[in-house]
CHARMM internal coordinates of N, CA and C (Angstrom, degrees):
IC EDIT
DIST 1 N 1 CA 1.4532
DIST 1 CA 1 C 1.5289
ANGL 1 N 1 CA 1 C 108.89
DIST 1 C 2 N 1.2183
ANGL 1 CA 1 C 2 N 111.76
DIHE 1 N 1 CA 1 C 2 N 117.79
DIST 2 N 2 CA 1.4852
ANGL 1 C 2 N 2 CA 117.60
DIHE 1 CA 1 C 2 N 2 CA 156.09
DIST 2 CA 2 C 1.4110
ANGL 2 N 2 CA 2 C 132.60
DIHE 1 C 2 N 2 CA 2 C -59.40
DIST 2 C 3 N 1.3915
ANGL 2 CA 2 C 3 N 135.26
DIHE 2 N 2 CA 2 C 3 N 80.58
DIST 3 N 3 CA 1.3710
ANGL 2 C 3 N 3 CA 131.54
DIHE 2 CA 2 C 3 N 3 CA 177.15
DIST 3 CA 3 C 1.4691
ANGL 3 N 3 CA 3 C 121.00
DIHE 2 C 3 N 3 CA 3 C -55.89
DIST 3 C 4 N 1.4496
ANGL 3 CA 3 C 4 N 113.62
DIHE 3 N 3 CA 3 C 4 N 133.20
DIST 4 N 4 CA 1.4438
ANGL 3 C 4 N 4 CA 101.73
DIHE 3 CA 3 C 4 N 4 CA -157.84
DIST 4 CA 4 C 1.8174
ANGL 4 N 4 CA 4 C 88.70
DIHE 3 C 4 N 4 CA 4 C -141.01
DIST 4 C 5 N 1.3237
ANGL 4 CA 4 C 5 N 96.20
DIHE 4 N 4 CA 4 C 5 N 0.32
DIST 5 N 5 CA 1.9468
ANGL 4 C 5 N 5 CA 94.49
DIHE 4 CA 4 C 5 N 5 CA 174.18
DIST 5 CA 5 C 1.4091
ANGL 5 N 5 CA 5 C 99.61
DIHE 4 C 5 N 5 CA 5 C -164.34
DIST 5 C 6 N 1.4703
ANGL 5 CA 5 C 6 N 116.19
DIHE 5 N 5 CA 5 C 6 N 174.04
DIST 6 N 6 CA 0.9196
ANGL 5 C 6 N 6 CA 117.25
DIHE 5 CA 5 C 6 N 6 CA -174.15
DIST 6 CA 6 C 1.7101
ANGL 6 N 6 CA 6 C 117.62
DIHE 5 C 6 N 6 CA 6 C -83.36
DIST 6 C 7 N 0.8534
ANGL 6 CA 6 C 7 N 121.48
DIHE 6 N 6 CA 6 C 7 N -16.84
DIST 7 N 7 CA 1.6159
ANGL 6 C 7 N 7 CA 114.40
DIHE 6 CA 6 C 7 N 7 CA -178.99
DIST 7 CA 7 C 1.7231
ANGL 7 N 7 CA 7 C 112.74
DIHE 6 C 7 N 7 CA 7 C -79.53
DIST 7 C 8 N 1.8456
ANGL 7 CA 7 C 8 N 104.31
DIHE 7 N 7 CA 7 C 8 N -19.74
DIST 8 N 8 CA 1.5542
ANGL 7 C 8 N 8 CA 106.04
DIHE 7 CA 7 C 8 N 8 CA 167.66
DIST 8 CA 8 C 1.3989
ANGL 8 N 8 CA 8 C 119.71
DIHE 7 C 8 N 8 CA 8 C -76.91
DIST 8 C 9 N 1.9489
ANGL 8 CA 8 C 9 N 130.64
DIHE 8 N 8 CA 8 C 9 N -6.50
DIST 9 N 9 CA 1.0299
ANGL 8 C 9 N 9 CA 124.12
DIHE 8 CA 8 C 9 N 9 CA 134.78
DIST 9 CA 9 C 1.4234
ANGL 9 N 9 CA 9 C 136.17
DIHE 8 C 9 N 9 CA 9 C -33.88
DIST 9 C 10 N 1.0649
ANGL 9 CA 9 C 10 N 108.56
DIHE 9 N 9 CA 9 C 10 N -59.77
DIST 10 N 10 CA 1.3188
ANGL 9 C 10 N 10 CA 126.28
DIHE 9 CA 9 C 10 N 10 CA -174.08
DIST 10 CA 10 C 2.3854
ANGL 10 N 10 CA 10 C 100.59
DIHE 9 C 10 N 10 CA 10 C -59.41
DIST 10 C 11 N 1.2823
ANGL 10 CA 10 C 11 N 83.64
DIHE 10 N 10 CA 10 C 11 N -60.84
DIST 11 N 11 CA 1.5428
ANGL 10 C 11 N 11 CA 82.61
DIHE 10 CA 10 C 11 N 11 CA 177.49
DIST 11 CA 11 C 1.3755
ANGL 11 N 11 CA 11 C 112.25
DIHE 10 C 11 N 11 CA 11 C -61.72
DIST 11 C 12 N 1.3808
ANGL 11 CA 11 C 12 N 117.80
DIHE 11 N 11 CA 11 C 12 N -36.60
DIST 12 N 12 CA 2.2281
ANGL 11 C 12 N 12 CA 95.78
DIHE 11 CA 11 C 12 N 12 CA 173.39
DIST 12 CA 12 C 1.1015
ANGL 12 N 12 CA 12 C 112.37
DIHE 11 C 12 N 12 CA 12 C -73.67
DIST 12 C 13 N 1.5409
ANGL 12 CA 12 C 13 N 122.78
DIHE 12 N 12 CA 12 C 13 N -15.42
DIST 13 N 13 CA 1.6304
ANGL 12 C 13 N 13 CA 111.07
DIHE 12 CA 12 C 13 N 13 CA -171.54
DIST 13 CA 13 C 1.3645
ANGL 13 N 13 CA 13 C 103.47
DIHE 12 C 13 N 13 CA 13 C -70.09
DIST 13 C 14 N 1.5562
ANGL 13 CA 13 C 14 N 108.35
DIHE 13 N 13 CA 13 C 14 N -26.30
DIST 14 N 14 CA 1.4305
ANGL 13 C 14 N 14 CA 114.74
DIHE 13 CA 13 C 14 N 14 CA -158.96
DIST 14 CA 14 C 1.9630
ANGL 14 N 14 CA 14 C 102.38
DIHE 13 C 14 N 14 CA 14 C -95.94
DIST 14 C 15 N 1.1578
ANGL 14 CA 14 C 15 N 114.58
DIHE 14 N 14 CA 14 C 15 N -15.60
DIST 15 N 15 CA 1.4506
ANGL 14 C 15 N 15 CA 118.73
DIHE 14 CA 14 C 15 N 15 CA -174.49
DIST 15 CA 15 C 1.6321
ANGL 15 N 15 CA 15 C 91.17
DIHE 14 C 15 N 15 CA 15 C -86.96
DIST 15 C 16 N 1.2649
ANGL 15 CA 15 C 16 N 144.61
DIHE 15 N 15 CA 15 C 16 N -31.88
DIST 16 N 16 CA 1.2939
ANGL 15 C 16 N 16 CA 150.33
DIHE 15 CA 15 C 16 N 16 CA 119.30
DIST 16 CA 16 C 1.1073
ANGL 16 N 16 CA 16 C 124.03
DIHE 15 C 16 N 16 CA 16 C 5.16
DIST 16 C 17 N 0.8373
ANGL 16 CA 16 C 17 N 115.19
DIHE 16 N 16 CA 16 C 17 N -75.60
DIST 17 N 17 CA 2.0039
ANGL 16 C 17 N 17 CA 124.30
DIHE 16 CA 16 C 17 N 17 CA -179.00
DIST 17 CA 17 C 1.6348
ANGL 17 N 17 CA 17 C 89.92
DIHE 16 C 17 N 17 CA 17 C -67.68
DIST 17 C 18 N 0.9231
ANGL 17 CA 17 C 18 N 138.32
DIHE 17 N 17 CA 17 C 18 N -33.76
DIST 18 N 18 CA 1.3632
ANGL 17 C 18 N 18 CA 123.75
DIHE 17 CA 17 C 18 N 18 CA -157.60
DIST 18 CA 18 C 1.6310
ANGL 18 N 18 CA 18 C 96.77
DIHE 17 C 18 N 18 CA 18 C -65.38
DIST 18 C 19 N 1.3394
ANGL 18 CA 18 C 19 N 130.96
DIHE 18 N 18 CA 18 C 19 N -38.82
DIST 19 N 19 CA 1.5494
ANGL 18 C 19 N 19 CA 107.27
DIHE 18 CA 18 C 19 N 19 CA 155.02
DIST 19 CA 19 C 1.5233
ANGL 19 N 19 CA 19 C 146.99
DIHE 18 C 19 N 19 CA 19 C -33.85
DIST 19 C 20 N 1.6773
ANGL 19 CA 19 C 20 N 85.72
DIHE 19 N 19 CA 19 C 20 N -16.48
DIST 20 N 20 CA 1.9497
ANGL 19 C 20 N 20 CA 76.94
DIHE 19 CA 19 C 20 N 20 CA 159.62
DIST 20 CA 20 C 1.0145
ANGL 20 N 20 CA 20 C 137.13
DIHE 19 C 20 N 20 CA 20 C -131.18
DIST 20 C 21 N 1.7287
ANGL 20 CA 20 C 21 N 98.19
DIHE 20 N 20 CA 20 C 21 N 151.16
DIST 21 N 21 CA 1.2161
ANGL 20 C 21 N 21 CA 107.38
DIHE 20 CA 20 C 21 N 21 CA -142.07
DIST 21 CA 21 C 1.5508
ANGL 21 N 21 CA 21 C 126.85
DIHE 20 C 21 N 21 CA 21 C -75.57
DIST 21 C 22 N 1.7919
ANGL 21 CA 21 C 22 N 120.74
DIHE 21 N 21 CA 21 C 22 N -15.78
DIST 22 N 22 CA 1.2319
ANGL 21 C 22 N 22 CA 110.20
DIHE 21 CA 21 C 22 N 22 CA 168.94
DIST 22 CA 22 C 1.6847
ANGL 22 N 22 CA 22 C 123.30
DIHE 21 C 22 N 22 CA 22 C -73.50
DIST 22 C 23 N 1.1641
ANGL 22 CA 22 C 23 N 141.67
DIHE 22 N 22 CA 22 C 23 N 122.53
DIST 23 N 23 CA 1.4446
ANGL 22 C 23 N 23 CA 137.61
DIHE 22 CA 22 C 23 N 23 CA -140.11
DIST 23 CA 23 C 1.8307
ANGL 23 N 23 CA 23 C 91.23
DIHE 22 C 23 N 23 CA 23 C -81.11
DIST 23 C 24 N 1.3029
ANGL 23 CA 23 C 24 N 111.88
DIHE 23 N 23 CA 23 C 24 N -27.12
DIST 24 N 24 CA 1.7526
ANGL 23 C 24 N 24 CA 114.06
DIHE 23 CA 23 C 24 N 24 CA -157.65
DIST 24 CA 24 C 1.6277
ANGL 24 N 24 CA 24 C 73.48
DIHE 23 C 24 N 24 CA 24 C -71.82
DIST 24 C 25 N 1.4264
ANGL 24 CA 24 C 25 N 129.47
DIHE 24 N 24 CA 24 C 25 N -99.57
DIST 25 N 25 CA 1.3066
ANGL 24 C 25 N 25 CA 158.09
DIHE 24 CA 24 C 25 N 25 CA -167.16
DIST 25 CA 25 C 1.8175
ANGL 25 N 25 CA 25 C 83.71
DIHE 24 C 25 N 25 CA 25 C -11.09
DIST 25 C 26 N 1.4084
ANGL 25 CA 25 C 26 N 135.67
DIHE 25 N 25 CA 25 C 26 N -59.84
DIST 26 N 26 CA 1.0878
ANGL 25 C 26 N 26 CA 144.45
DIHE 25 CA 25 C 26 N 26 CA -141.25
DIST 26 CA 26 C 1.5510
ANGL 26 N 26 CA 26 C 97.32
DIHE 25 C 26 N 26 CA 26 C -80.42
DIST 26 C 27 N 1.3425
ANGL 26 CA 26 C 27 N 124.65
DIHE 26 N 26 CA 26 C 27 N -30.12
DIST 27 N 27 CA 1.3542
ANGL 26 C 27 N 27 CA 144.33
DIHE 26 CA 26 C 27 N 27 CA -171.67
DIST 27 CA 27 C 1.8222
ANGL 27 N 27 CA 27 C 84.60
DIHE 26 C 27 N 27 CA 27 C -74.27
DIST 27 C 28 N 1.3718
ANGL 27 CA 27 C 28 N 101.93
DIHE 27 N 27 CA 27 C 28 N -76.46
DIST 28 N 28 CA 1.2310
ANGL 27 C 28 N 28 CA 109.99
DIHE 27 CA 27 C 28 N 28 CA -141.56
DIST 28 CA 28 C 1.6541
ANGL 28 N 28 CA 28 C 103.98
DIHE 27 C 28 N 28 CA 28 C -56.26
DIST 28 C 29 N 1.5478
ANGL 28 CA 28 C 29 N 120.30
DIHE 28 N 28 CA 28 C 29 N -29.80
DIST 29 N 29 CA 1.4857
ANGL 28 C 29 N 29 CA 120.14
DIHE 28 CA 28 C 29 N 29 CA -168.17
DIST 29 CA 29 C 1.6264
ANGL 29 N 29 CA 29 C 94.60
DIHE 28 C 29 N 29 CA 29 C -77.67
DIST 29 C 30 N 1.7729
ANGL 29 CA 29 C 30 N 125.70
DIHE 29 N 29 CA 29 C 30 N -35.56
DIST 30 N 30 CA 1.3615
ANGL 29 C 30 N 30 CA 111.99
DIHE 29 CA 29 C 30 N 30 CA -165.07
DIST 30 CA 30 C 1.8849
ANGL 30 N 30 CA 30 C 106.71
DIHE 29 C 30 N 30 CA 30 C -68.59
DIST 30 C 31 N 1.3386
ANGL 30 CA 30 C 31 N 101.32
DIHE 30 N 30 CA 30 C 31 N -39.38
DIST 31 N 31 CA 1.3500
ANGL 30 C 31 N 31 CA 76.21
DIHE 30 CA 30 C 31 N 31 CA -175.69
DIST 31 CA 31 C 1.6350
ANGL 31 N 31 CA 31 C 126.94
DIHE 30 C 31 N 31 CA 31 C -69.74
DIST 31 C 32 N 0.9512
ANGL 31 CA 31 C 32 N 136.67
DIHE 31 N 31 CA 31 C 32 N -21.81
DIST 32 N 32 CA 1.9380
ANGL 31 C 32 N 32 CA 127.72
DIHE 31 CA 31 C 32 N 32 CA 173.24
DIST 32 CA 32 C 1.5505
ANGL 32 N 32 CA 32 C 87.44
DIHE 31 C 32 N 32 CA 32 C -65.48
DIST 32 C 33 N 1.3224
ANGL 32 CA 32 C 33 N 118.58
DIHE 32 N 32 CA 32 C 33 N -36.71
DIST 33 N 33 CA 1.8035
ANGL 32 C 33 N 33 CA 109.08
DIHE 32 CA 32 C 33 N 33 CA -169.64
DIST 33 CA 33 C 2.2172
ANGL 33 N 33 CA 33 C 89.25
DIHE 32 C 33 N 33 CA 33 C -46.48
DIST 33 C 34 N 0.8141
ANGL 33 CA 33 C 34 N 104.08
DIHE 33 N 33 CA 33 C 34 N -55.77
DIST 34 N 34 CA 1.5421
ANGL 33 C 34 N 34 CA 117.84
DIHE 33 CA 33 C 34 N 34 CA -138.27
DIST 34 CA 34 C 1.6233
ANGL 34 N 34 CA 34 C 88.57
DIHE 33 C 34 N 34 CA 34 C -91.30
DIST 34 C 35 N 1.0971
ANGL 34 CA 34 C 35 N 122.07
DIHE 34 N 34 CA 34 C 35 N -27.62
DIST 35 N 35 CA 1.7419
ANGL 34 C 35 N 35 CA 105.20
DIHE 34 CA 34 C 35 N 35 CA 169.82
DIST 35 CA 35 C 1.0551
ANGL 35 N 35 CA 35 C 109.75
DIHE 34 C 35 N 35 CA 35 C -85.12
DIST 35 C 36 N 1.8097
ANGL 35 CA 35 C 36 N 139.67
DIHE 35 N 35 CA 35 C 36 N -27.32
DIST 36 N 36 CA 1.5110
ANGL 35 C 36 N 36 CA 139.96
DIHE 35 CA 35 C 36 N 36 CA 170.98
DIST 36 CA 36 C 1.3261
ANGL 36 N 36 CA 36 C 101.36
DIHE 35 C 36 N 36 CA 36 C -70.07
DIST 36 C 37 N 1.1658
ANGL 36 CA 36 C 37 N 133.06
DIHE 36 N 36 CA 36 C 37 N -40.62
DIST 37 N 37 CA 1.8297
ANGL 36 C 37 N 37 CA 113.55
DIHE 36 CA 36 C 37 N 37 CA -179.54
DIST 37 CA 37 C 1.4509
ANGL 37 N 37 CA 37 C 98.90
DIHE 36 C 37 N 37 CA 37 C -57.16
DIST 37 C 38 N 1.5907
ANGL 37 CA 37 C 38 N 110.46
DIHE 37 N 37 CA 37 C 38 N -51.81
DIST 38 N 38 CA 1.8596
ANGL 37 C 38 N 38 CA 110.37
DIHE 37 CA 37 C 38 N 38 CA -168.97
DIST 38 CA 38 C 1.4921
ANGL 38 N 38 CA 38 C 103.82
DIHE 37 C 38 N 38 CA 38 C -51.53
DIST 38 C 39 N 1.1996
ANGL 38 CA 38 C 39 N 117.31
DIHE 38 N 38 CA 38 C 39 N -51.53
DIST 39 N 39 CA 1.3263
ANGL 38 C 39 N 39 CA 126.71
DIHE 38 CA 38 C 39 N 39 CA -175.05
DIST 39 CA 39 C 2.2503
ANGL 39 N 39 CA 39 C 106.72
DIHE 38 C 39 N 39 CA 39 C -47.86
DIST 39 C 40 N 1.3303
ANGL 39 CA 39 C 40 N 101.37
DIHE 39 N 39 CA 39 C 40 N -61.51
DIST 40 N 40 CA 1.1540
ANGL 39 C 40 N 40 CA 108.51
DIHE 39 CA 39 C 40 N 40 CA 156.70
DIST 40 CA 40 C 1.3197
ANGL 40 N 40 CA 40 C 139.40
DIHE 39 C 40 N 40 CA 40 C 17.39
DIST 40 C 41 N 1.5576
ANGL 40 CA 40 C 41 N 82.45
DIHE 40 N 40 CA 40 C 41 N -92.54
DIST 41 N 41 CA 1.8701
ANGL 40 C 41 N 41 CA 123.25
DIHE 40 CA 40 C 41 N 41 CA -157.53
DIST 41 CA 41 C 1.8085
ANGL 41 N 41 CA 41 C 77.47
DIHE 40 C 41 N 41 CA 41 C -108.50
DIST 41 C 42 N 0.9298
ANGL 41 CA 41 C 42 N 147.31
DIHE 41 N 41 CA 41 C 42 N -7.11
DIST 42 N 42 CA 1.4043
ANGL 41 C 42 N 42 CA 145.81
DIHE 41 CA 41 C 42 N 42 CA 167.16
DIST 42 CA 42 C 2.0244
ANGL 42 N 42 CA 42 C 104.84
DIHE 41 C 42 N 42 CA 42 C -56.69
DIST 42 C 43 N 1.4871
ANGL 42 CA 42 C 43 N 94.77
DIHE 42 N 42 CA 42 C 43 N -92.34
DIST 43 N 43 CA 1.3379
ANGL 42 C 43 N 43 CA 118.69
DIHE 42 CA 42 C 43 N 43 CA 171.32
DIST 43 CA 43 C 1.2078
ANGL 43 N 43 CA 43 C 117.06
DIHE 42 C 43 N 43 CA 43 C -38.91
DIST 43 C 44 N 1.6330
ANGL 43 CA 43 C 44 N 120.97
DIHE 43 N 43 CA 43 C 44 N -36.86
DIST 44 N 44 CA 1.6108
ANGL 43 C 44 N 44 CA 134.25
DIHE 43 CA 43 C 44 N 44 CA -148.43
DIST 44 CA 44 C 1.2143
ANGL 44 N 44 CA 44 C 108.06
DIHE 43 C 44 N 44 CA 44 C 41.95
DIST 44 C 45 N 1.7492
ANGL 44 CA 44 C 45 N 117.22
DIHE 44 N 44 CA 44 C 45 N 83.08
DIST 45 N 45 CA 1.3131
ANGL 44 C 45 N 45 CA 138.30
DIHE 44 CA 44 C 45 N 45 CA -172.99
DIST 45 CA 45 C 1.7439
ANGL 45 N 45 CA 45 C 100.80
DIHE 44 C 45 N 45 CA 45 C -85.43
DIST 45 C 46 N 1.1150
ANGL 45 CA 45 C 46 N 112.78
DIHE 45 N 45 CA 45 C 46 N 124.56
DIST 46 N 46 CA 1.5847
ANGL 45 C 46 N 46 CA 124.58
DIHE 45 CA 45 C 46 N 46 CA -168.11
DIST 46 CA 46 C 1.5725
ANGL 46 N 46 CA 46 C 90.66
DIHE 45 C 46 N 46 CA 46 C -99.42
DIST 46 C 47 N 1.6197
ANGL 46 CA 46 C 47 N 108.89
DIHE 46 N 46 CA 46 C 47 N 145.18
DIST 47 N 47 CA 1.6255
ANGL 46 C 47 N 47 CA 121.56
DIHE 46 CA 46 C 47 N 47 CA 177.89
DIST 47 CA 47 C 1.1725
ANGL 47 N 47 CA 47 C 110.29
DIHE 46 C 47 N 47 CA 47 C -62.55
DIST 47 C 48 N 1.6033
ANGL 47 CA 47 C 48 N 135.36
DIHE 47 N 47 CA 47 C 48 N -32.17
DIST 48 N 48 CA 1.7087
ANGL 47 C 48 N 48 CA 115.76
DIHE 47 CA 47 C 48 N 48 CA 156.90
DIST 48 CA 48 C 1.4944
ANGL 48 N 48 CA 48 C 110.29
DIHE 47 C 48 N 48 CA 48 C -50.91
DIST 48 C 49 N 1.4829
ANGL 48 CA 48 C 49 N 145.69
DIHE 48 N 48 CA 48 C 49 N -63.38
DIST 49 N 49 CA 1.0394
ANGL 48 C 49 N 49 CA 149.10
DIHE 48 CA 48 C 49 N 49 CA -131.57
DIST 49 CA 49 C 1.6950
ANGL 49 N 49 CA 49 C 90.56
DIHE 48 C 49 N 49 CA 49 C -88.23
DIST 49 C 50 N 1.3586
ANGL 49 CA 49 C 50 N 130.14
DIHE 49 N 49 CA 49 C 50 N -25.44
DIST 50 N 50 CA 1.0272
ANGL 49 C 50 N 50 CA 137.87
DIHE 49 CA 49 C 50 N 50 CA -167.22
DIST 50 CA 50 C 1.5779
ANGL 50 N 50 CA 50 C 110.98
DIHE 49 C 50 N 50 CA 50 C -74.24
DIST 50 C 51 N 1.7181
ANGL 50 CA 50 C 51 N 101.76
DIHE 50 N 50 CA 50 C 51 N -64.28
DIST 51 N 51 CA 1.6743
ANGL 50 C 51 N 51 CA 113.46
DIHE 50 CA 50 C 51 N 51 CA 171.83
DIST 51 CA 51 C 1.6720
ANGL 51 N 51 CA 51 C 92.41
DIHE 50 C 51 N 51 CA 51 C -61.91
DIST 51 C 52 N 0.9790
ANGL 51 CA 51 C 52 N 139.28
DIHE 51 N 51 CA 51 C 52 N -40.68
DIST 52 N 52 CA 1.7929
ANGL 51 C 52 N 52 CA 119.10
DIHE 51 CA 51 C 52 N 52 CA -176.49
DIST 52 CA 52 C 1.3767
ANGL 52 N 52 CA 52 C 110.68
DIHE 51 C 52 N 52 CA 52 C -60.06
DIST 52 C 53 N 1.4249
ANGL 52 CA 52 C 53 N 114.15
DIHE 52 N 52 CA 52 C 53 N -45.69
DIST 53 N 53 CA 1.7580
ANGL 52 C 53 N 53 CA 90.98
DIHE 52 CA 52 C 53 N 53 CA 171.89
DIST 53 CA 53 C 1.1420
ANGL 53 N 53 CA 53 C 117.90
DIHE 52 C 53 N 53 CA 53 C -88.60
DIST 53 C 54 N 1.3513
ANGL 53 CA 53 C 54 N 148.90
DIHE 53 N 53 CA 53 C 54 N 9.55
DIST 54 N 54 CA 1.2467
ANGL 53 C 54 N 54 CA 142.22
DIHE 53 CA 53 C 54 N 54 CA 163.14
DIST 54 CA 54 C 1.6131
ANGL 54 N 54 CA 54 C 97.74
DIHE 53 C 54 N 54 CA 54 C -71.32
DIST 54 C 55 N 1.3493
ANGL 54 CA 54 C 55 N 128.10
DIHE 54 N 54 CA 54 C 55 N -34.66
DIST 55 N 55 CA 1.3409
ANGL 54 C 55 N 55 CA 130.51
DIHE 54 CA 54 C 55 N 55 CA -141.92
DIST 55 CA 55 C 1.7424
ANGL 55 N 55 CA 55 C 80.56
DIHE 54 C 55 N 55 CA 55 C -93.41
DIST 55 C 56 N 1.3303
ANGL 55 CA 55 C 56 N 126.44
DIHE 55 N 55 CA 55 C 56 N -41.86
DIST 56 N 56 CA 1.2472
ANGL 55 C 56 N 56 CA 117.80
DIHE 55 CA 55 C 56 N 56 CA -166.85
DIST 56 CA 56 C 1.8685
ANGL 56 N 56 CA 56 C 102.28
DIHE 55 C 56 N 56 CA 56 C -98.62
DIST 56 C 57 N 1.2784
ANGL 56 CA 56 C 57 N 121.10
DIHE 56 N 56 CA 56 C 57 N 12.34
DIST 57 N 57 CA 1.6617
ANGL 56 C 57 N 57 CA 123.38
DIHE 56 CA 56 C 57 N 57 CA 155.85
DIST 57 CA 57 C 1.7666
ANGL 57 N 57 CA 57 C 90.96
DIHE 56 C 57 N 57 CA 57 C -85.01
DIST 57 C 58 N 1.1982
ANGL 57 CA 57 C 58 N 121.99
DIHE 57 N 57 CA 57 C 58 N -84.06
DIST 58 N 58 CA 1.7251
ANGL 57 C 58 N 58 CA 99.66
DIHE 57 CA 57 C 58 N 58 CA -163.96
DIST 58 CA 58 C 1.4856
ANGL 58 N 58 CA 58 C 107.85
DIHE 57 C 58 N 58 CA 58 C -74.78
DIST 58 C 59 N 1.4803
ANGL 58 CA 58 C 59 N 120.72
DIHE 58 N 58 CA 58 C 59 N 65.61
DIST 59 N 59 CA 1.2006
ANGL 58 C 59 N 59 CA 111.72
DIHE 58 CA 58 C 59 N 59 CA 144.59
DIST 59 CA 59 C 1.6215
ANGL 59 N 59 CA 59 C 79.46
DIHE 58 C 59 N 59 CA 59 C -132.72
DIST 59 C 60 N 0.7900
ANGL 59 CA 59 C 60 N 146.78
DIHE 59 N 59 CA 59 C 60 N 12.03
DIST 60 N 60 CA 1.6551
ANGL 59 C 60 N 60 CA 158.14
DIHE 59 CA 59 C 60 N 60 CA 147.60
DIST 60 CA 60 C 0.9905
ANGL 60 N 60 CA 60 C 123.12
DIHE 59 C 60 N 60 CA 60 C -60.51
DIST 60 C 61 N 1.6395
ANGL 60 CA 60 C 61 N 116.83
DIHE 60 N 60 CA 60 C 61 N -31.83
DIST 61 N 61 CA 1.4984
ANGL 60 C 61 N 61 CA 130.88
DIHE 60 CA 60 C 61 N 61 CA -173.56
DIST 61 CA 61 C 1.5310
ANGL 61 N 61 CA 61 C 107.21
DIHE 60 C 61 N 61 CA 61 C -127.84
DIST 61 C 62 N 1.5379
ANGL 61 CA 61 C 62 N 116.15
DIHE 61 N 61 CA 61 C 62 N 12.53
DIST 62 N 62 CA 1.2969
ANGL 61 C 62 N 62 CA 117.68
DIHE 61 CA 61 C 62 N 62 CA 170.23
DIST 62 CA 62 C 1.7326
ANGL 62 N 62 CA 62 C 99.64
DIHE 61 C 62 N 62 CA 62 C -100.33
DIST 62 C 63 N 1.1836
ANGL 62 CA 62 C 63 N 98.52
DIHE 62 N 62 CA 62 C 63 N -6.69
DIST 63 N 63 CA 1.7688
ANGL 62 C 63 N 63 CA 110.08
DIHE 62 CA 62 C 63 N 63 CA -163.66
DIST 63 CA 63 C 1.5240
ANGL 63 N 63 CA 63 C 103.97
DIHE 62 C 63 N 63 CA 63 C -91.29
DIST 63 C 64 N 1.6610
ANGL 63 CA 63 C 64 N 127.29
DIHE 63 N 63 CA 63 C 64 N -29.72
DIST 64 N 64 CA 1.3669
ANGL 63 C 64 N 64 CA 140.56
DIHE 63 CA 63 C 64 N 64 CA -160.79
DIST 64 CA 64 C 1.6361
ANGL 64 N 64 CA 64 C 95.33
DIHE 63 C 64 N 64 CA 64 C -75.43
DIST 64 C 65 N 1.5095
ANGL 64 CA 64 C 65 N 91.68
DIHE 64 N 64 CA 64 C 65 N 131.53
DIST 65 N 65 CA 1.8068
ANGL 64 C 65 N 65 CA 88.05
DIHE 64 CA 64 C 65 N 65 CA 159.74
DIST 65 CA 65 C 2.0983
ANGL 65 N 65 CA 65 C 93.81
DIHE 64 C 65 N 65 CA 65 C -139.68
DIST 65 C 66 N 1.5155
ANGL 65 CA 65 C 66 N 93.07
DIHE 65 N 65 CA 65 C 66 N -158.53
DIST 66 N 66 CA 1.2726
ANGL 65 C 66 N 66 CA 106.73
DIHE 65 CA 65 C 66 N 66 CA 172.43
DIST 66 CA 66 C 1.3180
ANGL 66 N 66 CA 66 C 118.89
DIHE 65 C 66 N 66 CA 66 C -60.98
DIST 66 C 67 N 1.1001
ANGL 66 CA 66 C 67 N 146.96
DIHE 66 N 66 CA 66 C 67 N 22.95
DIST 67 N 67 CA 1.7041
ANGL 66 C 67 N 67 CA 155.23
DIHE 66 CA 66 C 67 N 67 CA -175.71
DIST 67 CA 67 C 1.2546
ANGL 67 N 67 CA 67 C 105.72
DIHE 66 C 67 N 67 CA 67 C -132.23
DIST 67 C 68 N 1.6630
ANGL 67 CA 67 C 68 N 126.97
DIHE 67 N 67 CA 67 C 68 N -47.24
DIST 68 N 68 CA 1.4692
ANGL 67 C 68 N 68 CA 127.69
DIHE 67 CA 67 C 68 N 68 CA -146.00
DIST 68 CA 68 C 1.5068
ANGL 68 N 68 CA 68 C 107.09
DIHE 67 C 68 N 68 CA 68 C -153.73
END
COOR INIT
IC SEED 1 N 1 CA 1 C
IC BUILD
């Protein structure tokens, strides 16, 4: 698929998942897929601001142990 705007992101990520095969699991990953694009194109989240919170989610998950 050729993406040619932003809402056809959202649809290949999601024509994507349709490879898997448990339907619950398949439910459950599309929707954050599909509220973070909204979220997105909401704000108009710029690719610095983007890699900054990815960068500050795994220091989120470098932080998790057996307690928290």
């Amino acid at each position: 698929m050729i993406v040619e705007n932003q809402k056809q992101v959202t649809e290949a990520v999601l024509s994507e998942l349709q490879r898997i095969q448990d339907p619950r699991k398949r439910e459950i990953i599309s929707a954050p897929v599909r509220h973070l694009h909204d979220f997105a194109r909401e704000v108009k989240l710029t690719e610095d601001e983007f890699r900054q919170a990815c960068a500050f989610i795994a220091e989120l998950g470098k932080r998790t142990n057996e307690t928290h």
